[in-house]
N, C-alpha and C positions, 0 to 999 in steps of 0.2 A: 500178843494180848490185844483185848480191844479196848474201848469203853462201854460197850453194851450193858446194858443190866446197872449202870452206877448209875444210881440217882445224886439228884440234888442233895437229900438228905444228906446220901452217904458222905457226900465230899466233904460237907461242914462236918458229921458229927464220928464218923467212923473212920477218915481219913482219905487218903489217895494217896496212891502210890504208883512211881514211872519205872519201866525199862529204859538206860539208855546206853545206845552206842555211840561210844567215843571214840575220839579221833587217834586211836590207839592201835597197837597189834595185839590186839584182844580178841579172843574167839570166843568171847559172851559178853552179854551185856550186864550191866549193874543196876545196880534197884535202889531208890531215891525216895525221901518221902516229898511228897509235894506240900509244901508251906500253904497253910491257907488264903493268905493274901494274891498266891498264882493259882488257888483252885480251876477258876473260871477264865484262865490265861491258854490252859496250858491244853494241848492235844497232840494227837499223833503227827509226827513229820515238825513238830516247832522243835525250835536248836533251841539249848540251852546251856549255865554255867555248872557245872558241878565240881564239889572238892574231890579229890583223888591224891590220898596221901595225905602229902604237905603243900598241893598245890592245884590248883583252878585248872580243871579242863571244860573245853567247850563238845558236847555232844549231842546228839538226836534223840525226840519219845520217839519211841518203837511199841510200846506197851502201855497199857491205864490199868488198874484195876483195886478195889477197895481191900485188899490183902495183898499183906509183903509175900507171899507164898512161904518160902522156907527159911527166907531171911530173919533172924529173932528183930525184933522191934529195935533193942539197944545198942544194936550196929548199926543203925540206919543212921544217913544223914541227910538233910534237905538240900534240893534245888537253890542254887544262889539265886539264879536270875534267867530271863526269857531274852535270847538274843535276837537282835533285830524283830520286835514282835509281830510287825506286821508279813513278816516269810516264812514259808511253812514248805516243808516235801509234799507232795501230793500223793495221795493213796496207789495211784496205779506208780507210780515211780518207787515209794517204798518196797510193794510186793517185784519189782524188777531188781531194788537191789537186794533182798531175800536171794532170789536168782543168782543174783552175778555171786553174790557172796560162796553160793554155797558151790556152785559149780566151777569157778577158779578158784578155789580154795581160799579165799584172803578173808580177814576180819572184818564184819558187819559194819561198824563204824566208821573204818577206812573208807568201805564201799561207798557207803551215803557219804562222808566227807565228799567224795568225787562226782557221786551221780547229783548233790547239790548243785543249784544253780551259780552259791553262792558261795559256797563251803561251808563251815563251820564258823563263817566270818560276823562279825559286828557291822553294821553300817546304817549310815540313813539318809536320808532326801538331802540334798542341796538345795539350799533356799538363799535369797537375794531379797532384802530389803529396800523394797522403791515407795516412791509418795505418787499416791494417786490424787488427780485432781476432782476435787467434788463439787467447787461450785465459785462462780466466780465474784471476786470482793464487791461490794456494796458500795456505792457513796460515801456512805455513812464511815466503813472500815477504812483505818488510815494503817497506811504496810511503808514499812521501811524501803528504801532504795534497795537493800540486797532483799527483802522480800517481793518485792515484784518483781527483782530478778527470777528469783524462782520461777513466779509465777508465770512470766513471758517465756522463761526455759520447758518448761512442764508443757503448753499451750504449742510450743512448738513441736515437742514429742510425742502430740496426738494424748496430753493429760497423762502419761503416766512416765518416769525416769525411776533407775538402782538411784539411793541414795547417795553412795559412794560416785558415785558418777556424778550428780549436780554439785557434790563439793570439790573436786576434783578443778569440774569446768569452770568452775563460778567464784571459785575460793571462796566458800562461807563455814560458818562451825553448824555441827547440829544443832546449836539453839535457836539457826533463825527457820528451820525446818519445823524445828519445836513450837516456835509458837505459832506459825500459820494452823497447825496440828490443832490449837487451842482456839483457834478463830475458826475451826470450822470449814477452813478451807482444801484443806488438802489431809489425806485419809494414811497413816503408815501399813502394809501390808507385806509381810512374806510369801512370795512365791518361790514354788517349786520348779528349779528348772531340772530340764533334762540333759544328762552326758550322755550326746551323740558320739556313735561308735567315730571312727579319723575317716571311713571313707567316703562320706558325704550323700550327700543327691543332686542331680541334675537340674533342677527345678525350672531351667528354661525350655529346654526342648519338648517338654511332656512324653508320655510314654508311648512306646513302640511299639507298633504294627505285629502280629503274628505274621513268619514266612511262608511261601507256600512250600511244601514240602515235596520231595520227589515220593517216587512209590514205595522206597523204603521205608524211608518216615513213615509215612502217612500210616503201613501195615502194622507197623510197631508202637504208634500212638493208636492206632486203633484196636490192638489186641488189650493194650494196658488200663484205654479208657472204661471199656467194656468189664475191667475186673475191679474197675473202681465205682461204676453204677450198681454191681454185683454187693460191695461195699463186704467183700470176703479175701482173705487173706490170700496173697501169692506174691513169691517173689520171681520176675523177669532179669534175665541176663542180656544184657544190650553190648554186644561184640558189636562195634564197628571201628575201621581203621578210623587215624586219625583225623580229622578234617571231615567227616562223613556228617556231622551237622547233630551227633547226639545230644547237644544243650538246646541245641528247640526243640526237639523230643521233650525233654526233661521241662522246657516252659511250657509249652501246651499241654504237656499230662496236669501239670500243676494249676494250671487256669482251670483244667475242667474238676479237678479237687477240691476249686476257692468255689465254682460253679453249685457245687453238691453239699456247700457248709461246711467243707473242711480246712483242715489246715497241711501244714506240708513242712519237713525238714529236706536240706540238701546238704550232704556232706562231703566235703571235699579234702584231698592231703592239706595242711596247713601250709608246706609249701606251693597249695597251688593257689593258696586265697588271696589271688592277686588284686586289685581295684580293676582290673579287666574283667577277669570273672563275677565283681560284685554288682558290676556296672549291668552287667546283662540281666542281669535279674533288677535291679531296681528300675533299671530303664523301661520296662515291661511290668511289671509292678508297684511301683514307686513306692511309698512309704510302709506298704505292709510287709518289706521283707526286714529284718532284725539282721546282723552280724553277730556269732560269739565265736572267739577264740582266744589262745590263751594269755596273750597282749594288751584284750579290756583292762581297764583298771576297776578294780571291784567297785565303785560309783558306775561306772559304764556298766557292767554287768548286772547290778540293781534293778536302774532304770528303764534297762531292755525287760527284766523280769514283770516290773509294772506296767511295761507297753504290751504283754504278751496277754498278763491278766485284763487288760482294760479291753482287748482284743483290736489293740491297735498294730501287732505283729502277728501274722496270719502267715508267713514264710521263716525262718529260720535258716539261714546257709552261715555254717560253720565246720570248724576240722573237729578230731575225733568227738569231745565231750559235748558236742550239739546233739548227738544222738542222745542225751537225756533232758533235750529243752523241754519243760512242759507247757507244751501246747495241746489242748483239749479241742476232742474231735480229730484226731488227726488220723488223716488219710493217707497218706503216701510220705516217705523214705526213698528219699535218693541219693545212693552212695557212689559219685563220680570215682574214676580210678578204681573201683574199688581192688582192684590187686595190691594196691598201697602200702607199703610195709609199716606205715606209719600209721594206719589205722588201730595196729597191736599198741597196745599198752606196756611198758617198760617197768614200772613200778607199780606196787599193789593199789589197786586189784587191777589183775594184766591181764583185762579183758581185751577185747576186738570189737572197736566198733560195728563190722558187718555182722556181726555174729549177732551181738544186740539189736542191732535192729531187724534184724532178720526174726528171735525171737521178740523185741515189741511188739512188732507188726503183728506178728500170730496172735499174738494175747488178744491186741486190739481192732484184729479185723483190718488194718491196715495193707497196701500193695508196694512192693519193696522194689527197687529198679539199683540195678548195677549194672554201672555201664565199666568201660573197658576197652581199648582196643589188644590190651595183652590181656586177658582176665586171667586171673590166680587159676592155677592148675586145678586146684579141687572146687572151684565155682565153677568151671569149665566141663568138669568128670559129672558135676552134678547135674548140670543143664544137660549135659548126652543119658543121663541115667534118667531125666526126667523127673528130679527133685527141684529144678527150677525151670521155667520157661525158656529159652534160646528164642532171640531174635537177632537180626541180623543186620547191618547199615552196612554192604560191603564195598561201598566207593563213596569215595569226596564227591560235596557238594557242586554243583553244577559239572560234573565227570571232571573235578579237575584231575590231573594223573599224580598220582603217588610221587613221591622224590627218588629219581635214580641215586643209587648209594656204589658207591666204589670203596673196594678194599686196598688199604695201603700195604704192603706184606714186610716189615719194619726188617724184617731177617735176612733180607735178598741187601741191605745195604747195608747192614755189620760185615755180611760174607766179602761185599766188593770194597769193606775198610773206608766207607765214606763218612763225610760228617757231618750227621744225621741233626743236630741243632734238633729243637724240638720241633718244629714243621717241615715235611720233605721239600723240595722244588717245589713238587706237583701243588702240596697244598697251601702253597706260600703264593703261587701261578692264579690257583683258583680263586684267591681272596683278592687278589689285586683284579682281578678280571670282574668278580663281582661289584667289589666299590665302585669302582672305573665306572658300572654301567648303573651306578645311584644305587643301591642295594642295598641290606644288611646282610651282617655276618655272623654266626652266633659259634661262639668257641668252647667247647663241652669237655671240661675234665672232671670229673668226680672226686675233689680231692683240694683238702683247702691248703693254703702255706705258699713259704716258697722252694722251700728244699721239704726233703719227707723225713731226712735225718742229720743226723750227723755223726759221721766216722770219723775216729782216728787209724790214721794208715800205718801206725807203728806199731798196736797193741792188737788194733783191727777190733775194738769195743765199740760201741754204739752211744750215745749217752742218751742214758734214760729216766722217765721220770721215779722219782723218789716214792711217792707216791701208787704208783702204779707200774705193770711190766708193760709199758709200751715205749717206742724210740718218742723224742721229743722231737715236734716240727718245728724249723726252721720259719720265722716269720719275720722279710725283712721293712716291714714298720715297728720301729721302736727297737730290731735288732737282737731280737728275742726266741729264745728255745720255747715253744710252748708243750701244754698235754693238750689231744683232746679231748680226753676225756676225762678230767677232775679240774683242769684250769689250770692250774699250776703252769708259771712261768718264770724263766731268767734269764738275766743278760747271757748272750754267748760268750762262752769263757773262751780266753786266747790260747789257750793250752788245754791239752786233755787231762780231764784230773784223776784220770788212772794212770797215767804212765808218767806224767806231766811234761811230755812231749806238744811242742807247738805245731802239730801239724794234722789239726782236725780239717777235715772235706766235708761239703756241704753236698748229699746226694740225694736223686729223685726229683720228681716234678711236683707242682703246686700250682695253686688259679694265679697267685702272685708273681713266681718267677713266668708263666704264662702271657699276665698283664704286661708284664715288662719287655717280655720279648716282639709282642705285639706293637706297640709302643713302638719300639726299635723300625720294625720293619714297615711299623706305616707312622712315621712321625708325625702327619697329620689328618689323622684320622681322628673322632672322639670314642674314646675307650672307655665301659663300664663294667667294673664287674661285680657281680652279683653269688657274694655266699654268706655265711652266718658272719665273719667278720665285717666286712661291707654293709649286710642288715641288721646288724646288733642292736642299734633303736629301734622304737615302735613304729615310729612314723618314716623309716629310712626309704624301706619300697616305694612307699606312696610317693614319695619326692622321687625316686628313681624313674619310676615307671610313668611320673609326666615328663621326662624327659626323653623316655621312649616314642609316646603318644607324639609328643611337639614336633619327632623327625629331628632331636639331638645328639642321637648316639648313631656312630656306624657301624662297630664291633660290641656283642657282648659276650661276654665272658663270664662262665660262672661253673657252681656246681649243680646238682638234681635241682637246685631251686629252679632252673630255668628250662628245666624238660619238661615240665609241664604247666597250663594255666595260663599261657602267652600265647595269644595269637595277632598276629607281626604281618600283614602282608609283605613288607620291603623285604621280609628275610627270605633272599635266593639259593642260600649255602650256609651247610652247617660243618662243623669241623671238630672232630672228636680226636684229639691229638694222641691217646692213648687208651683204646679201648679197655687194656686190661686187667685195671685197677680194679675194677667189681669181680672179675671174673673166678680167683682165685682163693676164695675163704674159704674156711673149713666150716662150711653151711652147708645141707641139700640143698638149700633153695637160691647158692650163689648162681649159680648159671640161668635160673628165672629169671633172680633179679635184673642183671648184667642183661640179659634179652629184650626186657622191660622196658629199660634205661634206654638201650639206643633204639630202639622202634620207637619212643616215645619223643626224645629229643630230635631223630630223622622225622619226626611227623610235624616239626615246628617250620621245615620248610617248605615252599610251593604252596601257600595260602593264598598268595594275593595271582596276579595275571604270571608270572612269571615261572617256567617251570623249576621246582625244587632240587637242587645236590646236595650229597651228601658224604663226607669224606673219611674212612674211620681206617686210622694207621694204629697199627697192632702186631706183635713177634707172634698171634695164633692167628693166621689166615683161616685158617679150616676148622677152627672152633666151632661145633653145632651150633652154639647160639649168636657166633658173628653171621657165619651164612644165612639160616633162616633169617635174622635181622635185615640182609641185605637181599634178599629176596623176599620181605612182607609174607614171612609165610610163618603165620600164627600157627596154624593147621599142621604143617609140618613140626614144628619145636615140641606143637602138643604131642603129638605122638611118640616122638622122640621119648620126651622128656617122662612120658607116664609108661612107659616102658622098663625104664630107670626106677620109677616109685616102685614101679609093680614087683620088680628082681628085688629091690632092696626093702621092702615092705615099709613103707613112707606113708605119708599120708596122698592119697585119700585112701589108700588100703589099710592103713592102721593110725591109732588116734598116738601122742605124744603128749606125756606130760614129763617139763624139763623141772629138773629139783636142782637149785644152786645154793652151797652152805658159803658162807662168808665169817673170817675169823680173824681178832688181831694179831693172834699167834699162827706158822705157819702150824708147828709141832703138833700143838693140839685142836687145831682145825682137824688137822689131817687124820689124829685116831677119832674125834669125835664124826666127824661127816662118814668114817669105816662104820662105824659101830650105826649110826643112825641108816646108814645103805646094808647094813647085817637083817637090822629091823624088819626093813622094806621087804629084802628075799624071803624072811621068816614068815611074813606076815602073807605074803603072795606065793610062797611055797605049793598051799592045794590049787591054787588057780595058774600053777605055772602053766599051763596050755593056751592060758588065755592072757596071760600078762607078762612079762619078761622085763628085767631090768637089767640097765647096761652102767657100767661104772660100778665105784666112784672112779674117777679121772681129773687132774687137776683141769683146771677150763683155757681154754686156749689161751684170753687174757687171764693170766694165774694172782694180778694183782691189783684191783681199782680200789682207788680214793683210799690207798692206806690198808685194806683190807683181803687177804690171800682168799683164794677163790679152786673150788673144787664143783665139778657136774658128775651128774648121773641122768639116767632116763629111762623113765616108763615107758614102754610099747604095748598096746593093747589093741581090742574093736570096740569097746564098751569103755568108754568115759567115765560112764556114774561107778561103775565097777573098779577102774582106776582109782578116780577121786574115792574112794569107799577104803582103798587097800593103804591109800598114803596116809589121809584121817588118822588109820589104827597105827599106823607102822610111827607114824609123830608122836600122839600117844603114849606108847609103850616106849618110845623113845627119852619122855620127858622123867622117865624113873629114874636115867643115866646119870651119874656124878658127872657134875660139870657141864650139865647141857645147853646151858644158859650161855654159855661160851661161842656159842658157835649159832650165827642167822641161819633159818632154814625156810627157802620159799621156793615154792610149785610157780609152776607155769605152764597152764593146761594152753593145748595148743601152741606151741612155744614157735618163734619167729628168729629169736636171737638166741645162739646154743655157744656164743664165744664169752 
């Protein structure tokens, strides 16, 4: 609905009336009467309070119009109140989440809850009460000893100080503030400050120089610029190995966007938003790039909104949900990594960043840039099919060479009974040879903790969490079994409490038993490591990574946070102690991933003068995706690997949507998730040629945060036809006794099937 056609009159004398979506799992919206005192408050995209029930929810107008439509008048109730009034959704962002809504099947409300800048949240300016000076005392005016305090303080401050600050310094009460106020002499005033994002700006060196670019560059910023004077939609794929110089690509596309009045988003994985990466762009554009991610504090995220509207943020680089900053005029979308896995969304709505902006960009006439040195298999099928542009960056900057990579073959020394410790000789040799010659060393396990489990060797049980069917890792700060996935943690019990045998083993590897052993073997060396534990504050990186910067650290240590978004000259050698932890899930797309992973982490070394190694000890020598890995051969994995799609009908040959039911009972999870995948076949039965479902199946993890867990999956070629078939098959499903029992949620294009 719009407001077109309501007059003034109508509002005072015939009413108004809202659609709103709420921050619910609601697949409609509700209808509100607008109170007369908010007539002239209220429009599309403003959040608001509404009752529901017995209790205040916050949602978004979606709708105006002077008729409840089918609603009788004497169920209606009024809008409480207009949240944060001065913030609203903007029209092209609404109709985008119209979009998301309908095409990943999630509720309207949720949507907008997420595609907000701000959520559905309350909030308002920060302001700081200072005295300005207005005019200096007279002869005539006689001022206390602690008032001409003031007033020498104030004079010293260039006339204006916070309040809170001159009593502080000076020790005085606000009455002697008060009365200079009444002499006329000094002014009280609220200002507005601003919460800056924690990564700061530069503000001494001034901004940096454009590079000159080799001839790669240069073809690939000039194919891009050309489609943004065109000011028509397309998205380019930017395949270059690592170190190949894609981020001054991506600055200079962006300079000639700020050139033509536009604006610009950069999206990057969250683990790659390091103060390295933010530096590059601010350093080059100074004050007009903006940060959002999801560590703002909702003041921080405000204030960015009002620098965006004031059009004092003209750049936006943030992880997934920057893809819905509103910035107006926007020309260009660039989505670094984009093969990212963390671009998908987890919870509803379980959009894909590239996907979005891939359709914004269309909407809005905007030019889309994904870069990649490994690009997602079906970005890659699409650029050879000519649904996207292919360009190409195929060598580091200044010809540096690629990092030679060696395979450790971990099996050749179980056979000869050796003891293998977590690093061989060889790569115990290499790291000491490194330091030796002033270097860094970066140590890459995928994998937090310090043990991955724990066994009892009498019963041979695992101890696992309560909550969930996973083993608990061993973490030895604080001495604790953790999950990780629900939190959940406890002291390690001395005894096994199945068998109550005292003879639990701590097995598997982790970045912690990792740290430790490192430690060990270079007692003085400075060791950091870098995973969600270690980064758990906001500000944790930022402190880490000027310790990088300073030349304080020799060894890092970490997980995916440090495969990508670091770039390190010192770093000579990289050392991937066990390649096979990614390799083996019950995912299609584990062997991308895992190929991803160490092509991405091998590409952190040999940046600076020094040539790069790279060391990856692993029980699968001849893994397709350790080889290609260790031979740089993109080219090869792709074909490999789409080979694979094509036998197994995967995407890009066929689209995916994953259905997961959630239930506190196992029992009746299990008949109701039967009965709701009975549906599904019923409902898809005439188009079984065109659509197939597989399952139901419990799901690999059969039990998170307390709640039993069952999958199934749609296969199709046609999307909207899928989403069309699930719609009815839900539907017809909500007639079932008892259906209320059991969560049921789509995942079009699904990323995570465990």
């Amino acid at each position: 609905m719009s407001t077109k056609g309501i007059s003034a009159a109508a509002k005072h004398t015939e009413g108004l009336f809202a659609q709103v979506a709420i921050d619910e799992a609601l697949d409609r919206t509700l209808t509100y009467r607008v109170p007369q005192h908010l007539a002239d408050k209220v429009a599309m995209g403003k959040l608001v309070e509404v009752p529901v029930r017995n209790q205040r929810c916050h949602g978004c107008i979606v709708g105006l119009a002077a008729s409840p439509g089918d609603v009788p008048l004497d169920k209606l109730r009024d809008i409480t109140k207009i949240i944060t009034p001065d913030f609203q959704i903007d029209h092209e962002l609404l109709e985008l989440g119209q979009w998301i809504s309908q095409y990943y099947i999630a509720p309207i409300g949720q949507t907008l809850a997420c595609i907000s800048f701000l959520g559905f949240n309350w909030i308002t300016s920060h302001t700081q009460a200072v005295v300005q000076l207005q005019a200096s005392p007279s002869s005539s005016q006689k001022l206390t000893p602690k008032q001409q305090l003031v007033i020498d303080y104030l004079i010293s401050r260039k006339g204006v100080a916070p309040i809170a600050e001159i009593r502080e310094q000076l020790r005085i009460s606000e009455s002697v503030i008060g009365g200079l106020i009444k002499k006329g002499l000094v002014e009280r005033k609220d200002l507005v400050l601003t919460r800056h994002d924690d990564f700061g700006f530069d503000s001494q060196s001034g901004l940096s120089q454009p590079l000159v670019l080799n001839s790669a560059q240069a073809e690939a910023l000039g194919a891009i610029v050309q489609q943004l004077e065109l000011s028509e939609y397309a998205t380019f794929l930017l395949h270059g190995v690592t170190g190949s110089g894609k981020t001054e690509v991506y600055l200079q596309t962006i300079d000639q966007a700020l050139a033509l009045g536009g604006t610009a988003i950069v999206l990057v994985p969250e683990i790659a938003l390091t103060p390295q990466t933010v530096a590059r762009f601010r350093t080059r554009f100074g004050r007009l790039v903006g940060v959002y991610h999801s560590r703002l504090t909702l003041g921080q995220k405000y204030d960015l909104w009002h620098q965006i509207r004031r059009g004092e943020v003209r750049i936006l680089i943030g992880a997934r949900s920057a893809v819905f900053a509103p910035l107006p005029n926007l020309k260009i979308i660039v989505v670094d990594e984009e093969h990212e896995q963390s671009y998908k969304q987890e919870t509803t709505p379980r959009y894909h960043a590239r996907d979005v902006a891939i359709y914004r960009a269309h909407r809005c006439g905007a030019v889309v840039v994904l870069g990649s040195a490994t690009p997602n298999v079906e970005s890659y099928y699409k650029a050879l099919e000519g649904k996207f542009r292919l360009l190409r960056l195929p060598e580091r900057i200044d010809n540096r060479p690629l990092p030679s990579i060696s395979v450790i073959d971990l099996t050749q020394r179980v056979q000869e009974e050796l003891d293998l410790g977590i690093f061989t000789h060889e790569a115990h040799q290499k790291m000491q040879e490194a330091l030796d010659s002033g270097y860094q060393v970066i140590v890459f396990l995928n994998r937090r903790g310090f043990f991955n489990f724990a066994l009892c060797v009498s019963c041979k049980k695992t101890l696992r969490c309560s909550n969930c069917d996973v083993a608990l890792t061993y973490h030895k700060v604080g001495d604790r079994l953790v999950c990780h996935y629900c939190g959940r943690s406890e002291k390690r019990p001395t005894h096994c409490p199945y068998c109550e045998e005292q003879e639990l083993t701590m097995v598997g590897l982790g970045t912690q038993r990792v740290e430790e052993e490192l430690a060990r073997l270079f007692p003085d060396r400075r060791i950091v490591r870098i995973d969600l534990d270690t980064m758990a504050q906001r500000t944790a990186y930022l402190k880490t990574w000027r310790l990088l910067e300073q030349g304080e650290v020799d060894i890092i240590v970490g997980t995916q946070m440090i495969a990508r978004g670091i770039h390190l000259e010192r770093v000579a050698l990289v050392v991937v102690p066990l390649a096979d932890v990614s390799l083996f899930q019950p995912d299609f797309r584990a062997t991308e991933r895992a190929f991803a992973l160490l092509t991405q982490v091998a590409g952190r070394a040999g940046r600076g003068d020094a040539p790069g190694k790279v060391l990856i000890q692993t029980y699968v020598p001849y893994h397709y995706a350790i080889q290609f890995a260790q031979n740089h051969d993109y080219e090869g994995f792709y074909q490999k690997e789409i080979h694979i799609r094509r036998v197994l009908r995967f995407p890009p040959f066929r689209r995916l949507i994953g259905i997961l039911g959630q239930a506190d009972k196992y029992e009746v999870g299990e008949r109701l998730f039967r009965q709701f995948v009975d549906e599904l076949q019923n409902v898809s039965y005439s188009r079984r040629d065109e659509v197939s479902v597989l399952g139901p199946t419990p799901a690999p993890l059969q039990k998170l945060h307390g709640k039993y867990r069952w999958r199934a999956l749609m296969r199709g070629g046609d999307p909207w036809l899928m989403r069309e078939i699930a719609v009815a098959a839900i539907e017809r499903f909500r007639s079932h006794k008892g259906h209320s029992r059991i969560e049921i949620a789509f995942d079009v294009d699904p990323y995570d099937l465990l």
